[in-house]
SEMIFI-47074 format. One record per residue (C-alpha): chain; residue number from 1; x, y, z. Coordinates in nm, 4 decimals. Layout:
# residues N
  chain    n         x         y         z
      A  NUM         X         Y         Z
...
//
This chain:
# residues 495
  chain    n         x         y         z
      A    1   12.3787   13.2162    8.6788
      A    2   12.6681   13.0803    8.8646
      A    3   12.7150   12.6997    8.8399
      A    4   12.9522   12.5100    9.0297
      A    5   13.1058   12.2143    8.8208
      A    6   13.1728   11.9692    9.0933
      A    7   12.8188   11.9847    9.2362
      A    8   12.6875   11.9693    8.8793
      A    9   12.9383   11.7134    8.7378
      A   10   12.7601   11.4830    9.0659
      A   11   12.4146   11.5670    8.9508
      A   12   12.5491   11.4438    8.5943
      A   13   12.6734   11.1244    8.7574
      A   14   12.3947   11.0334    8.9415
      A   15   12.1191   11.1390    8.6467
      A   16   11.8935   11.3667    8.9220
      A   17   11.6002   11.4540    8.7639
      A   18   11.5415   11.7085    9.0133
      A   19   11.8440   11.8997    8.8243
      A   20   11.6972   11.8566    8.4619
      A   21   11.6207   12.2076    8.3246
      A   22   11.8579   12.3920    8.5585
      A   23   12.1570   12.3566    8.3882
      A   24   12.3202   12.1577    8.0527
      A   25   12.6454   11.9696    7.9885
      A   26   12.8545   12.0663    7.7236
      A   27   13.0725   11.8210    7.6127
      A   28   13.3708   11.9068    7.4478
      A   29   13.5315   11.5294    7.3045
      A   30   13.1813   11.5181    7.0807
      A   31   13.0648   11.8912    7.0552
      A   32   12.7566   11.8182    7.1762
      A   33   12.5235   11.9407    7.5096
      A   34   12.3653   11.7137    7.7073
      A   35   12.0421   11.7470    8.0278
      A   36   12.2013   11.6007    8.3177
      A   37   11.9197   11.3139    8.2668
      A   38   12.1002   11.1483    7.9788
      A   39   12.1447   10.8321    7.9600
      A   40   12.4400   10.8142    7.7712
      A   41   12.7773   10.6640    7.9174
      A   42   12.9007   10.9684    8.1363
      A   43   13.1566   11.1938    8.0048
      A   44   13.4604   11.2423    8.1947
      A   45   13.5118   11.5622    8.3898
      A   46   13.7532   11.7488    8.2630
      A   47   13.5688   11.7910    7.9471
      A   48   13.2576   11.8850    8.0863
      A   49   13.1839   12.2513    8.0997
      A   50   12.8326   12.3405    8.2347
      A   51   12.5793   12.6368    8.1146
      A   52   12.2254   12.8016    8.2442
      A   53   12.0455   12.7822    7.9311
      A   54   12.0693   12.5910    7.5913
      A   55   12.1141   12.9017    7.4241
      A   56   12.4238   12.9268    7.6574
      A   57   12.5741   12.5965    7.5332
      A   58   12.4704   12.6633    7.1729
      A   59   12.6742   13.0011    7.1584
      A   60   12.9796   12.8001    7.3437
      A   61   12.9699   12.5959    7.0285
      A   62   12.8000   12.2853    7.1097
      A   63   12.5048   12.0796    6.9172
      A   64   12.2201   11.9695    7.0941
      A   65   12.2223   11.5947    7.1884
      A   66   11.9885   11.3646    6.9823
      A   67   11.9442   11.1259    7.2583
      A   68   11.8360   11.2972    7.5677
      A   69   11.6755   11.6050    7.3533
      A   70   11.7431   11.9039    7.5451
      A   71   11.4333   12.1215    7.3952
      A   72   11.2307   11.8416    7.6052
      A   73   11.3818   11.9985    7.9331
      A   74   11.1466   12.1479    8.2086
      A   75   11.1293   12.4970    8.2166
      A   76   11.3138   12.6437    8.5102
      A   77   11.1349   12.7917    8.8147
      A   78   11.3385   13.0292    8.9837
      A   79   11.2934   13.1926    9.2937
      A   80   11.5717   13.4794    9.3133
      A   81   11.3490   13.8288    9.3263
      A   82   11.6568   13.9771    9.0984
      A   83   11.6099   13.7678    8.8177
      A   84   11.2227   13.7910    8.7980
      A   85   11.2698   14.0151    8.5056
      A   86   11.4886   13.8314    8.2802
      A   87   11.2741   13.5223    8.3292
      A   88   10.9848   13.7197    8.2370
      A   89   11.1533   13.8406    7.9215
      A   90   11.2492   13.4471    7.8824
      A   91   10.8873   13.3251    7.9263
      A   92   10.8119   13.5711    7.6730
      A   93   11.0246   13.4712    7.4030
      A   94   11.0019   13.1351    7.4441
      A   95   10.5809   13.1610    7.3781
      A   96   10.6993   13.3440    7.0490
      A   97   10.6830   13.6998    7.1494
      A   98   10.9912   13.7931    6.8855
      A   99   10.8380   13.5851    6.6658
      A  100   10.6005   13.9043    6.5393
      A  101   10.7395   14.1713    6.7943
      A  102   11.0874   14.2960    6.8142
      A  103   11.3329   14.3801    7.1246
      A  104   11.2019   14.7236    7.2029
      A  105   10.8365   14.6004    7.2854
      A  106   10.9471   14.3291    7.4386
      A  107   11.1284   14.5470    7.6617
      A  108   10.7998   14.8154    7.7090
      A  109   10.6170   14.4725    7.7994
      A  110   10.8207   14.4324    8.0429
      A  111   10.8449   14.7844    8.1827
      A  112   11.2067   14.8370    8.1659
      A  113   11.4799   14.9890    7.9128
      A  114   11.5900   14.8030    7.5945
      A  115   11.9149   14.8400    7.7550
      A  116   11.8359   14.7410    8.0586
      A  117   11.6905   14.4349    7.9573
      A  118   12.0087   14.3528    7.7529
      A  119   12.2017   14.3806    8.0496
      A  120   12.0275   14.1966    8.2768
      A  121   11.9276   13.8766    8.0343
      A  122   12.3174   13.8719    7.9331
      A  123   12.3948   13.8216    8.3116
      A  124   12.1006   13.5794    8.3791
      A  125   12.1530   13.3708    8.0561
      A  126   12.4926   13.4648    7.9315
      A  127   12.3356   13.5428    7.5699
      A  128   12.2235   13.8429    7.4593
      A  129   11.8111   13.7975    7.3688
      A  130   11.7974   13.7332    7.0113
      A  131   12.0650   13.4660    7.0399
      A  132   11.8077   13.3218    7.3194
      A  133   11.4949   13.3329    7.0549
      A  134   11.7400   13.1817    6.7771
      A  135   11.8209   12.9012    7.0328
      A  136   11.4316   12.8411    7.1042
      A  137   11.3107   12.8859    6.7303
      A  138   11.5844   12.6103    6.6296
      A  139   11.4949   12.3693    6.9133
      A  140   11.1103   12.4224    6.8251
      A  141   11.2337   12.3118    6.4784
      A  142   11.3771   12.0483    6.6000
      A  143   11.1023   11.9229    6.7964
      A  144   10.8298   11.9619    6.4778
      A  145   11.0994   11.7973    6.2190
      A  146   11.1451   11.5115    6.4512
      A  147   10.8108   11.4596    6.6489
      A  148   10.5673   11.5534    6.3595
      A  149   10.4916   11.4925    5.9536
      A  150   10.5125   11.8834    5.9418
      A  151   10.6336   11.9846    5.5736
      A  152   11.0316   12.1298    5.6124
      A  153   10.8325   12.4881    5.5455
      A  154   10.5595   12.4527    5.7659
      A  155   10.8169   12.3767    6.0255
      A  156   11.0289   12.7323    5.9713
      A  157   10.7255   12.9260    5.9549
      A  158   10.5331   12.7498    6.2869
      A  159   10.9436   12.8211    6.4443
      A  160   10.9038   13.1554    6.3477
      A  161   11.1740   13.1875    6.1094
      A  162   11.0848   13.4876    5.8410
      A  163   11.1704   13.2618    5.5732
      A  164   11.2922   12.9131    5.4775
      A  165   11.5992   13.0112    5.3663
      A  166   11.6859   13.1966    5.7071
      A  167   11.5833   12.8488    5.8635
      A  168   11.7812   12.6373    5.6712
      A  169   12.0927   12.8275    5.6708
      A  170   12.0682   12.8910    6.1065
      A  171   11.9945   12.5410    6.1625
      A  172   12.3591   12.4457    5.9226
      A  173   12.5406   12.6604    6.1151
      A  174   12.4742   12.6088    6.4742
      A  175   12.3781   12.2068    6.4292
      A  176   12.6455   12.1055    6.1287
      A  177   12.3865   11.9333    5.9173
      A  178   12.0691   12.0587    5.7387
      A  179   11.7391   12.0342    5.8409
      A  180   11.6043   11.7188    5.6650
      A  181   11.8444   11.5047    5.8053
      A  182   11.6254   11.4558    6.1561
      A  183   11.3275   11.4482    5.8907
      A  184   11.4998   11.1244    5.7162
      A  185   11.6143   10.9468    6.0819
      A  186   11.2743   11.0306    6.2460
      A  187   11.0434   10.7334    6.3140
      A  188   10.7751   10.8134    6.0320
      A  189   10.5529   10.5457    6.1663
      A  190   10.5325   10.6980    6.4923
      A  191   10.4591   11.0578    6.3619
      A  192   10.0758   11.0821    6.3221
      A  193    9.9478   11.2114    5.9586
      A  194    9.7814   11.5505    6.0703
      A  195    9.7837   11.5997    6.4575
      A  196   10.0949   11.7880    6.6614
      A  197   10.1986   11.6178    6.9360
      A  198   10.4394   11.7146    7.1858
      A  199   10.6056   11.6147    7.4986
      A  200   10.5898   11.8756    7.8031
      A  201   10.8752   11.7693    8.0675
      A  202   10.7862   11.8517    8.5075
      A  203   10.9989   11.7506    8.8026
      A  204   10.8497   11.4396    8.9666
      A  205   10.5713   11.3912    9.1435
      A  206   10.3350   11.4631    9.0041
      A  207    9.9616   11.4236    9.1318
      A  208    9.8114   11.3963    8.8363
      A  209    9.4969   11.2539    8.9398
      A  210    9.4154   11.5255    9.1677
      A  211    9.5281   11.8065    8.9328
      A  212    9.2264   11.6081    8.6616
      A  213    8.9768   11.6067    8.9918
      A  214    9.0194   11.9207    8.9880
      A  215    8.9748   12.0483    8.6408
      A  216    8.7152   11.7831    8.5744
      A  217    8.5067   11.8566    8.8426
      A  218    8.4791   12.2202    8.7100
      A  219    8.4569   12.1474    8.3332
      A  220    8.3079   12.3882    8.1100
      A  221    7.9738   12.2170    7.8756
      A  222    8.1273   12.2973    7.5336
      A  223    8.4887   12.4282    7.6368
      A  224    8.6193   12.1137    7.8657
      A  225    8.6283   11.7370    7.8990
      A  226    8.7908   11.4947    8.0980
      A  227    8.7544   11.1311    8.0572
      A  228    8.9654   10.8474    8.1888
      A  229    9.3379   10.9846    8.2242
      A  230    9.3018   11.2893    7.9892
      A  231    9.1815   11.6341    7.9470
      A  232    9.0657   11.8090    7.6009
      A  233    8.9662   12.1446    7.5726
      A  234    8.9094   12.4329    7.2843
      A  235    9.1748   12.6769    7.2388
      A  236    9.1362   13.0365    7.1234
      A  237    9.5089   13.1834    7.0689
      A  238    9.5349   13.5632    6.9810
      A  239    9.8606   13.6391    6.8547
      A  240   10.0857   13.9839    6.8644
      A  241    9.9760   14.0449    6.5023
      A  242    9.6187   14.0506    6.5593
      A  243    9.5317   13.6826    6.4142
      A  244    9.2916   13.5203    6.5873
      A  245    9.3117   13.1164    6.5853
      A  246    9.0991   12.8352    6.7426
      A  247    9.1381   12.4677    6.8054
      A  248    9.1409   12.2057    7.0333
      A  249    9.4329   12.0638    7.3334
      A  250    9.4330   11.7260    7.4593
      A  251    9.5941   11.6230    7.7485
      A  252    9.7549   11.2886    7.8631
      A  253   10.0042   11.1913    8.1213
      A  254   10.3262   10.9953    7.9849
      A  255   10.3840   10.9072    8.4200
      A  256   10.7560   10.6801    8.3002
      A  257   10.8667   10.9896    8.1328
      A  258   10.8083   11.2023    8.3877
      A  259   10.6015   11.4382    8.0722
      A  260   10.2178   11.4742    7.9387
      A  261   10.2056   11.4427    7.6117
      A  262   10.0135   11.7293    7.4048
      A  263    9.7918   11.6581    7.0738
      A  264    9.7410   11.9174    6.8987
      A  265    9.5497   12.0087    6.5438
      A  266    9.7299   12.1562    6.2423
      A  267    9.5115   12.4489    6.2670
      A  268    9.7481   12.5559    6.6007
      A  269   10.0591   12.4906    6.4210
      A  270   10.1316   12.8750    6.3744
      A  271   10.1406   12.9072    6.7612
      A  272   10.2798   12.6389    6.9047
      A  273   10.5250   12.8043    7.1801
      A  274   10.2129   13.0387    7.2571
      A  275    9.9826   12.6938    7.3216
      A  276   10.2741   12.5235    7.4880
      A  277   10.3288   12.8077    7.7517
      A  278    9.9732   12.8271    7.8050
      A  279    9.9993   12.4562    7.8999
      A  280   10.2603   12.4360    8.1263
      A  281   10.0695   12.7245    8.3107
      A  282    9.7902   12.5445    8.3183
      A  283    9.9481   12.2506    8.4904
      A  284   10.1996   12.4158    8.6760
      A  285   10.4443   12.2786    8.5211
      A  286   10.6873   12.5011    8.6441
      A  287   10.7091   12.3897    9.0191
      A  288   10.9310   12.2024    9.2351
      A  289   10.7454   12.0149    9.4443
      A  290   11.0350   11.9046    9.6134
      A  291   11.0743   12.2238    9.7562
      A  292   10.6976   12.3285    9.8078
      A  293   10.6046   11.9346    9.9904
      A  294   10.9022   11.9621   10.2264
      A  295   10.8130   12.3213   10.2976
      A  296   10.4350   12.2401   10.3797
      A  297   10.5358   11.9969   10.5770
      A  298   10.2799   11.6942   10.6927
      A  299   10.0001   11.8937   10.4940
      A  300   10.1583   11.7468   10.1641
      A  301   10.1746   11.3695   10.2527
      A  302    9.8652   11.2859   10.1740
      A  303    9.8975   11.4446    9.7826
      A  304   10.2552   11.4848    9.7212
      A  305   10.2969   11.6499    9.4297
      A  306    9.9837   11.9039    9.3936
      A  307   10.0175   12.0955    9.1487
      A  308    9.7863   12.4419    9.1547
      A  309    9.5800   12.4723    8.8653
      A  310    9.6561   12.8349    8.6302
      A  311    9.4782   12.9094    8.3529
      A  312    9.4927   12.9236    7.9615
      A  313    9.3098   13.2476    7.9383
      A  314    9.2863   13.4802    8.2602
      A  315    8.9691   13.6368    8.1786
      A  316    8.7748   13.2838    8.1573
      A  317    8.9320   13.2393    8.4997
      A  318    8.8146   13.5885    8.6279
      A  319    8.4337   13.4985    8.4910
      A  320    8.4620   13.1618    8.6750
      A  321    8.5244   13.3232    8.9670
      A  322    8.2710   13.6327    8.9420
      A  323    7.9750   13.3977    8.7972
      A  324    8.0959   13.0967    9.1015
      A  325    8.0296   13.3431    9.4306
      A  326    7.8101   13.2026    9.6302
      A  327    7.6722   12.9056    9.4220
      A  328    7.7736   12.6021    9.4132
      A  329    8.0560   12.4318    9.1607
      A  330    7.8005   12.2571    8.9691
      A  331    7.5600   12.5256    8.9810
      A  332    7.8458   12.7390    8.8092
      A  333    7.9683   12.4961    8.5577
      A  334    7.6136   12.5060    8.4596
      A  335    7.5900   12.8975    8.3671
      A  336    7.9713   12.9230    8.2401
      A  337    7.8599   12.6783    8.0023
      A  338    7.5421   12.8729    7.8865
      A  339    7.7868   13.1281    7.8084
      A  340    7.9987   12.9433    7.6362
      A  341    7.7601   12.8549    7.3826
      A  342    7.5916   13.1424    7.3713
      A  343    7.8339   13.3738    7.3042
      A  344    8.1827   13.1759    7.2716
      A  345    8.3289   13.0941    6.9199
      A  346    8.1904   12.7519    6.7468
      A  347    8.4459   12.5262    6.6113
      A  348    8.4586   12.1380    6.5023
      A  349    8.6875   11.8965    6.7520
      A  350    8.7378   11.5153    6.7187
      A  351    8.5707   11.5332    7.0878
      A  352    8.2172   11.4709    7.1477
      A  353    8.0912   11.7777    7.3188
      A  354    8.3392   11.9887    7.2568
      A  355    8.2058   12.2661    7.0366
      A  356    8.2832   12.6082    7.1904
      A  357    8.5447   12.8338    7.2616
      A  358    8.5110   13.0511    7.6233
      A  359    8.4073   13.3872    7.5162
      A  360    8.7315   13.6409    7.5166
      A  361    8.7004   13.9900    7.6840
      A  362    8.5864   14.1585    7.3541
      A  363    8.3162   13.8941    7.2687
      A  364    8.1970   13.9527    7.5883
      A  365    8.2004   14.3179    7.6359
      A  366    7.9755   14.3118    7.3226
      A  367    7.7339   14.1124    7.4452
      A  368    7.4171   14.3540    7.5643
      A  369    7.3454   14.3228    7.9824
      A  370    6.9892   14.1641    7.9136
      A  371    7.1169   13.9021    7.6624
      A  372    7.3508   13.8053    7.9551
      A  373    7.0429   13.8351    8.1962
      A  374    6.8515   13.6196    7.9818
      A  375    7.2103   13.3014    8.0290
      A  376    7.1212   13.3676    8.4017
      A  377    7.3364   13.5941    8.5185
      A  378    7.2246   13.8356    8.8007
      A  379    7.2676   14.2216    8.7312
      A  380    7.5958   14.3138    8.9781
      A  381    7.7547   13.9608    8.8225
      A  382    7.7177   14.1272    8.4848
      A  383    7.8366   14.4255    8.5563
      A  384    8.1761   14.3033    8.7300
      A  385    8.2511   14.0560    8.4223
      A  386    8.1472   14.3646    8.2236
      A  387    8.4206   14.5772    8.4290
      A  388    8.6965   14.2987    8.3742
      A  389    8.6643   14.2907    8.0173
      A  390    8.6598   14.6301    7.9519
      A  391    8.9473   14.6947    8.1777
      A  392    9.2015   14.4121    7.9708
      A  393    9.0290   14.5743    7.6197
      A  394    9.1239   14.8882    7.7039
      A  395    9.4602   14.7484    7.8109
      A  396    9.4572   14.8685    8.2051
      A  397    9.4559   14.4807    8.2761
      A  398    9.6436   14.2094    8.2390
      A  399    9.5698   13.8492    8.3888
      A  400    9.8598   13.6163    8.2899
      A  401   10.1666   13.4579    8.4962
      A  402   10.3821   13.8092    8.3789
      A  403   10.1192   14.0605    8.5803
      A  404   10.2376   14.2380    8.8406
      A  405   10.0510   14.1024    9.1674
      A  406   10.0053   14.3751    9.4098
      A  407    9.9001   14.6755    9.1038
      A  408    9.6718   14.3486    8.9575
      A  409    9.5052   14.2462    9.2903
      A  410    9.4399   14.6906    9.3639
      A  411    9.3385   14.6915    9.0055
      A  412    9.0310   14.4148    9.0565
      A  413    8.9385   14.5552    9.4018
      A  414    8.8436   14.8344    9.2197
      A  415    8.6010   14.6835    8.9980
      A  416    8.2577   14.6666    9.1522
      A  417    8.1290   14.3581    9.2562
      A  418    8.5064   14.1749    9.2779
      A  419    8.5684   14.1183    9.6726
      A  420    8.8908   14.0049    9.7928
      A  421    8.8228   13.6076    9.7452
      A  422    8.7301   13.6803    9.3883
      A  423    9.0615   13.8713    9.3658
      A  424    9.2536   13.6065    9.5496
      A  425    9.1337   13.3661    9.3419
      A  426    9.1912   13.5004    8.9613
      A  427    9.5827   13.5883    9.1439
      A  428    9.6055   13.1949    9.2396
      A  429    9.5076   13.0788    8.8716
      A  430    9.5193   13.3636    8.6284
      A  431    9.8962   13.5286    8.7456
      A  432    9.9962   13.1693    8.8903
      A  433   10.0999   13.3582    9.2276
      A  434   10.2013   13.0478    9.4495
      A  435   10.1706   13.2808    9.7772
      A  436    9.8012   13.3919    9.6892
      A  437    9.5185   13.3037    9.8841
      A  438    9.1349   13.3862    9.9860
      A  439    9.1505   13.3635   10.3252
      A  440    8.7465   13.4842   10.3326
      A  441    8.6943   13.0975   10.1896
      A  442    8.4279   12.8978   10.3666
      A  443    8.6122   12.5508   10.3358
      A  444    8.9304   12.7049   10.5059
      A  445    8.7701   12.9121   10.7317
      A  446    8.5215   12.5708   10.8668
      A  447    8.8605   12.3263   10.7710
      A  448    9.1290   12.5443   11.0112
      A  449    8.8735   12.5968   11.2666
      A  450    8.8985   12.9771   11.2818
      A  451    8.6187   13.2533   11.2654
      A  452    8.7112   13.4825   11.0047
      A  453    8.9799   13.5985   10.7551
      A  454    9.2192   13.7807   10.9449
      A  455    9.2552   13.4383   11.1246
      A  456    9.2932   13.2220   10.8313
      A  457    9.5736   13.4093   10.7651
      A  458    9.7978   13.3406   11.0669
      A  459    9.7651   12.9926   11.0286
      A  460    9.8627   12.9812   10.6834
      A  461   10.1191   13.2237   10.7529
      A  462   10.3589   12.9410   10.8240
      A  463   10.2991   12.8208   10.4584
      A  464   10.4461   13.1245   10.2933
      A  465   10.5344   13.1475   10.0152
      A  466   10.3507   12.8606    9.9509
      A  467   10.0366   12.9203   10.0636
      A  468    9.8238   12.8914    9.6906
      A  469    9.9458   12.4877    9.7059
      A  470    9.8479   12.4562   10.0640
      A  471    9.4675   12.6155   10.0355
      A  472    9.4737   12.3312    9.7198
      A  473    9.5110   12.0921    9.9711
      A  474    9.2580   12.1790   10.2308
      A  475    9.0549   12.2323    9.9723
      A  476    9.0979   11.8677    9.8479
      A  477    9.0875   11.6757   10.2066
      A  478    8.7541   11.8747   10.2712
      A  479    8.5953   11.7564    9.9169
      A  480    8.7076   11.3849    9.9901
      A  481    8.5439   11.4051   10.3350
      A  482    8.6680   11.0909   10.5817
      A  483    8.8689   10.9614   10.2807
      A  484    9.1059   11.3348   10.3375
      A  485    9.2700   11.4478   10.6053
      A  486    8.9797   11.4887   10.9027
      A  487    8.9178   11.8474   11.0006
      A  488    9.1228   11.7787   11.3476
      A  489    9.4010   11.6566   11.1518
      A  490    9.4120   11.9681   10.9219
      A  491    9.3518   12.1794   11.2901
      A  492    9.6774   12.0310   11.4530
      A  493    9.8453   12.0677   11.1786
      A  494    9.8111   12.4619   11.1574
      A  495    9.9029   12.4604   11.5396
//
């Protein structure tokens, strides 16, 4: 990635949030690298030198800064076609995937070349791949040494180091001291005894409230709870190595940091980056809303900052959609959460109420037709969540933010009794497409003032590629009724 260093050097000077993430400062009279959010006195420019990624200052030579913390960054969301595939390899590795896989899978994940995806990574990120995962093992380290009471060998292990030795001897050489020493300057009395807990960075604003209507409103019995200014939910994480672990997320916004902070239970601790990626899919934490709001124009005033809800698991998103056509929301949450306790895993949470994990495709694919006739499920409902989940066992499907859309959206077309809403739908929240949309939706259909699909589509045309975070917003100025925009409003505004 090309950076220029007068246009960055300003973004240093001027502390633009909008710029944290996108690049780091290296700085070369202390040997450390810097976000461009720091608060520290500005360096001068001419020894300044500017990098894509932190594993791109690391390599240069530099030490992370203690101050501004650059594994707190936001990830970047880029929006360059040519570089979708390194960022998918990045996304990868930094939810662990090297961790328990090496290179070459990583590469047949992807659906390129070892080789190729060498190339191509080295050009994006100016590091070769391993020296990427080294870079985000060491500054998940860092983050457990300093943020929790983590033992020095739980912390290498939940990192993914092999071994403590490995860990030790990395972190010496790329950060000049050992490994203890953040574990001796850390705030013990602000670490709690037990529980993880974790800052995850976003580009301001940030509509939280609407992003908690909107999950709260739709809350699984069992699997989801909001209450006040947080959300909590069970967690079922299957790993590359075939471990299975459960647990429990919760959720709270840290609005002066411009973060949410994340609690989770020792029990997660040996997939942290896998729970953390989940998480920042599930709030989107990913977009630029500076770019989306001024692209949507006066459709965004009212909510700046809307983020569109993904997913932690795409099947529970695909069997939210299947088991929610044609009923209402409430009507839904009411059957999802049958299943849940029916047939989900049970596990013990400091919540009240929480005491479920959502089914995953295999736990559901075992369950017999009439036992899910007997949770209230109708016959063609069964046998397209039936269809899903035998499609991702036998590994034709994938629903996560790295599926391809077009081959993803054919693929649940094809599976009777999933419509093109249904599809649309899983493609907003499941693959986090920010273009997808159901244009055969009621709401937009009666909100735009238009007869059919093919309609609904030239309107929103104009909202490309954007058009997942605009439907959001009809969606919400129809459920607040006169306190939204009024239908008219939302009308003109498609003229």
């Amino acid at each position: 990635m090309t950076l220029d260093p007068e246009v960055c050097y300003k973004a240093v000077s001027a502390r633009d949030r909008r710029f944290d993430g996108w690049f780091f400062v290296g700085v070369s009279s202390t040997g450390i690298y810097c976000r461009p959010v720091c608060n520290v006195r500005t360096p001068r420019f001419e020894n300044c030198s500017f990098y894509g990624s932190a594993a791109g200052a690391e390599k240069a030579g530099f030490r992370p800064c203690l101050k501004c913390r650059p594994e707190l960054a936001p990830g970047v969301a880029r929006f360059d076609a040519t570089r979708e595939l390194a960022d998918a390899a990045a996304a990868m590795i930094d939810e662990g995937f090297l961790n328990r896989a090496d290179l070459p899978a990583l590469a047949a994940r992807i659906g390129i070349t070892e080789r190729h995806l060498r190339r191509i990574f080295a050009d994006e990120f100016g590091v070769s791949p391993v020296e990427y995962a080294q870079t985000q093992r060491l500054l998940l380290a860092k983050r457990l040494l300093t943020d929790t009471a983590l033992p020095v060998t739980e912390v290498a292990l939940a990192s993914g180091f092999g071994s403590v030795r490995r860990f030790n001897g990395l972190f010496k050489t790329r950060y000049g001291f050992a490994p203890g020493r953040l574990r001796q300057t850390a705030r013990h009395a602000a670490i709690p005894e037990g529980d993880l807990v974790f800052q995850l960075a976003y580009r301001p604003p940030f509509a939280w409230d609407a992003l908690l209507d909107f999950l709260g409103n739709r809350a699984i019995e069992g699997v989801e709870h909001t209450d006040g200014n947080s959300y909590t939910r069970t967690l079922r994480i299957e790993r590359e190595d075939g471990q299975t672990l459960v647990g429990w997320c919760q959720i709270t916004p840290l609005p002066d940091r411009h973060a949410l902070q994340v609690t989770l239970p020792p029990s997660l601790a040996g997939c942290v980056p896998q729970v953390l990626g989940k998480l920042r899919h599930l709030f989107d934490l990913g977009a630029r809303p500076d770019i989306i709001d001024a692209h949507l124009g006066a459709l965004a005033l009212s909510t700046p900052g809307l983020r569109v809800p993904g997913a932690v698991d795409g099947f529970e998103i695909a069997v939210r959609a299947i088991v929610g056509q044609q009923i209402t929301v409430k009507g839904a949450r009411r059957l999802l959460g049958r299943l849940a306790q029916r047939f989900g895993t049970p596990l013990a949470t400091p919540v009240d109420g929480l005491t479920h994990t959502f089914p995953s495709a295999a736990q559901m694919l075992a369950v017999p037709v009439d036992s899910l006739g007997e949770a209230g499920i109708i016959r063609s409902r069964i046998a397209a969540i039936h269809g899903v989940a035998q499609a991702i066992v036998d590994g034709g499907l994938r629903l996560d933010p790295l599926a391809p859309l077009e081959a993803t959206v054919k693929a649940l077309l094809a599976i009777k009794g999933i419509g093109p809403w249904t599809a649309q739908y899983i493609a907003m929240r499941a693959l986090g497409s920010p273009d997808a949309i159901p244009v055969d939706d009621l709401v937009l259909r009666q909100a735009l003032g238009v007869p059919d699909g093919r309609a609904v589509a030239e309107r929103t045309a104009q909202w490309a590629p954007w058009r997942a975070y605009a439907a959001l917003h009809v969606w919400r100025a129809a459920a607040q009724g006169p306190a939204g925009l009024p239908v008219v409003t939302l009308q003109e505004i498609c003229v």
